[in-house]
N, C-alpha and C positions, 0 to 999 in steps of 0.2 A: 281527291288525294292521289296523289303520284303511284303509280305501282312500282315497286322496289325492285321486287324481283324473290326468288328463293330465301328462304330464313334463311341467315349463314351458321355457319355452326358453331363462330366464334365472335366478339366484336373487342377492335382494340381502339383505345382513344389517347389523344394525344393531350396532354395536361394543358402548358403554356395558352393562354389566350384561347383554349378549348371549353376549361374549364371554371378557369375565372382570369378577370383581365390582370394579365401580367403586371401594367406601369402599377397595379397595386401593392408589388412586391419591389421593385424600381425604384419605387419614388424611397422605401424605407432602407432599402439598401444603402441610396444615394444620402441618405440623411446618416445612415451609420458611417460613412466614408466621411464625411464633415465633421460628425463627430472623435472620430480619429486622428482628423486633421489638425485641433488644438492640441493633440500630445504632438507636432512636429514644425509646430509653431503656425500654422495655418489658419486662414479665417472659417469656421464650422461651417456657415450658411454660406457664403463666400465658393466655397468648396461644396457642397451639397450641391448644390444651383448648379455648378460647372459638371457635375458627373451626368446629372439629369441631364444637361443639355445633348451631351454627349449616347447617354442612351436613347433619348428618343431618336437622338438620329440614327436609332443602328442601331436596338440589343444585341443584335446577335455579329457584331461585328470582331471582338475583342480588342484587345489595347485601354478599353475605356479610361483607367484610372489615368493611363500614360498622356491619353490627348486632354483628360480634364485640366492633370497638372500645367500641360501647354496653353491652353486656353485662358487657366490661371494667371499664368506669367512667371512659370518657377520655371528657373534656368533648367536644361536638359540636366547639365553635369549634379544636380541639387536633385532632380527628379529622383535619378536611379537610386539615391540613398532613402527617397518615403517610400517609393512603390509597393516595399513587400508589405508595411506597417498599412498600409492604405487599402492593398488587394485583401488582406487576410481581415480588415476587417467588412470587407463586403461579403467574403466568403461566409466567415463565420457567424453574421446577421440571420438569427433566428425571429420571423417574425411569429407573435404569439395566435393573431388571425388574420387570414385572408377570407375576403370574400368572391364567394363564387357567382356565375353568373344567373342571375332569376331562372329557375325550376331546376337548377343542373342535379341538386340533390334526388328531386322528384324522379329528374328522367332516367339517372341511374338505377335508382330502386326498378324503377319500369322494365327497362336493361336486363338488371340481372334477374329478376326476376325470370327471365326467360332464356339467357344465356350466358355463359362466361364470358365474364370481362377481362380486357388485359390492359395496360395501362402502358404506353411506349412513348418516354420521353430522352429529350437529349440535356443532357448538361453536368456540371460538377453532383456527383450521387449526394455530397453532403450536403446542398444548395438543393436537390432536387426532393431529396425525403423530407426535409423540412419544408417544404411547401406543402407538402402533400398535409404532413401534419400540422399544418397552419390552416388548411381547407376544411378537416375533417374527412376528408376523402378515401383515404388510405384504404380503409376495410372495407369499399368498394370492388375491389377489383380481387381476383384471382390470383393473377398473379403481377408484377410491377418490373417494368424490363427498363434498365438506364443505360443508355446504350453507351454513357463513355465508360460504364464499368467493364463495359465489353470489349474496349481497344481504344479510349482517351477520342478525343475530337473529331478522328478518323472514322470512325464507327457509328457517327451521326448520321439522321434520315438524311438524305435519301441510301446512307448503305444499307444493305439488306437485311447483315446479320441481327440488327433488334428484333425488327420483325418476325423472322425465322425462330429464333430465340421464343419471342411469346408463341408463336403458333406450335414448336415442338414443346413448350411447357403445360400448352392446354389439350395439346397430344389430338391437332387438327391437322390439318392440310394448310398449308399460308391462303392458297387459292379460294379456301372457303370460308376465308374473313370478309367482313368491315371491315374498313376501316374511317375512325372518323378524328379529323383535325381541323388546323385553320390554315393549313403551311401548302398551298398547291406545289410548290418545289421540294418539300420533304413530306409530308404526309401524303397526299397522293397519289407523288413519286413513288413510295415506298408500297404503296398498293401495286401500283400499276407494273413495278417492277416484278412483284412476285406473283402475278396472275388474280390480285384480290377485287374487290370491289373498294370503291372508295365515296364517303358522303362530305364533301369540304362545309365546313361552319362559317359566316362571315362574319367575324368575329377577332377584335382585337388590331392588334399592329398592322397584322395583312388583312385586313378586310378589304382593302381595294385593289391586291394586289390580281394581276390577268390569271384567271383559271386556265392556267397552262403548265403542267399537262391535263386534260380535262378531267375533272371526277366524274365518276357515277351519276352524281347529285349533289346539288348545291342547294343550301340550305340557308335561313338566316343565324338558325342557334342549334345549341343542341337537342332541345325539346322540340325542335320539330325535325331534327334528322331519326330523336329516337320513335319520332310519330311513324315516322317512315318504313320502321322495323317493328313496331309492335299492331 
């Protein structure tokens, strides 16, 4: 077994693709936006298929609904009158489960068992707590830091202030975190930027992406990043 290094005094984890694979929320999203679609005269499946298309190639890009509709074949000027009927319903898509990835639950108990958890994800807060409560996850963690409620899209890893944010709420030092994701460009990032350690997960969307900037440690999953700490 790898030696880590020092217990940190805190450990913060990145939800998406950390904790259970994302296209598992994706795929349902993209199936509520089809089903939205026949209230604007759209084909449901038609339109489902097209949004997926458009996420796998990019969640994390924005516009999706804008280029499904293109992909579709709805004229631009015909677009901008569904989009908001189409966005709100992706938004508003509560899914009832999601699955997490094999032991994630085990490793957390392991986790906290020994330290405070914080939980530092990016995205819309209403879109981000219903996952959590779709996972079961929630009462996992200490505390739960969304970093656009912090200052909308700009506020996202790699900016700093989430992380600072959990680290003065667990009333540490940033520097004497974990931190553990799947995102070397945001998770990481956001270690390295504030003097932390970091255990990257290969895991999900980026799993092949180039470990740049380098973590700490690289890991297959999270149960063996939390081997690493316990």
């Amino acid at each position: 077994m790898t030696t880590f290094g020092p217990p940190p005094a805190a450990v913060v984890l990145d939800l998406d693709d950390t904790l259970y694979p994302q296209a598992s929320y994706l795929y349902g999203a993209a199936r509520a936006v089809g089903r939205a679609g026949v209230t604007v005269g759209l084909d449901p499946i038609r339109l489902g298929r097209a949004v997926r298309r458009e996420l796998l190639a990019g969640s994390d890009r924005g516009g999706t609904i804008d280029r499904a509709l293109t992909s579709y074949g709805v004229p631009s000027a015909e677009a901008t009158d569904l989009i908001p009927t189409l966005v709100a319903a992706f938004t508003t898509y509560r899914p009832r489960r999601l699955p997490c990835y094999l032991g994630v639950a085990e490793a957390l108990a392991a986790l906290r068992s020994r330290y405070p958890l914080a939980c530092l994800t990016d995205g819309n807060p209403v879109i981000q707590r219903a996952k959590l409560a779709a996972t079961g996850l929630a009462d996992a963690f200490t505390t739960i830091v969304i970093t656009d409620e912090l200052g909308g899209r700009a506020a996202r890893k790699p900016h700093p202030g989430g992380l600072q944010k959990a680290a003065a709420t667990l009333g540490v030092d940033p520097a004497d975190l974990v931190v553990i994701g799947d995102r070397p460009g945001k998770d990481v990032a956001v270690a390295t930027a504030l003097g932390a350690r970091s255990i990257r997960v290969r895991t999900g969307e980026y799993a092949t992406a180039p470990d740049s900037p380098t973590a700490t440690a690289v890991v297959p999953d999270l149960p063996a990043a939390v081997a690493l700490l316990t």
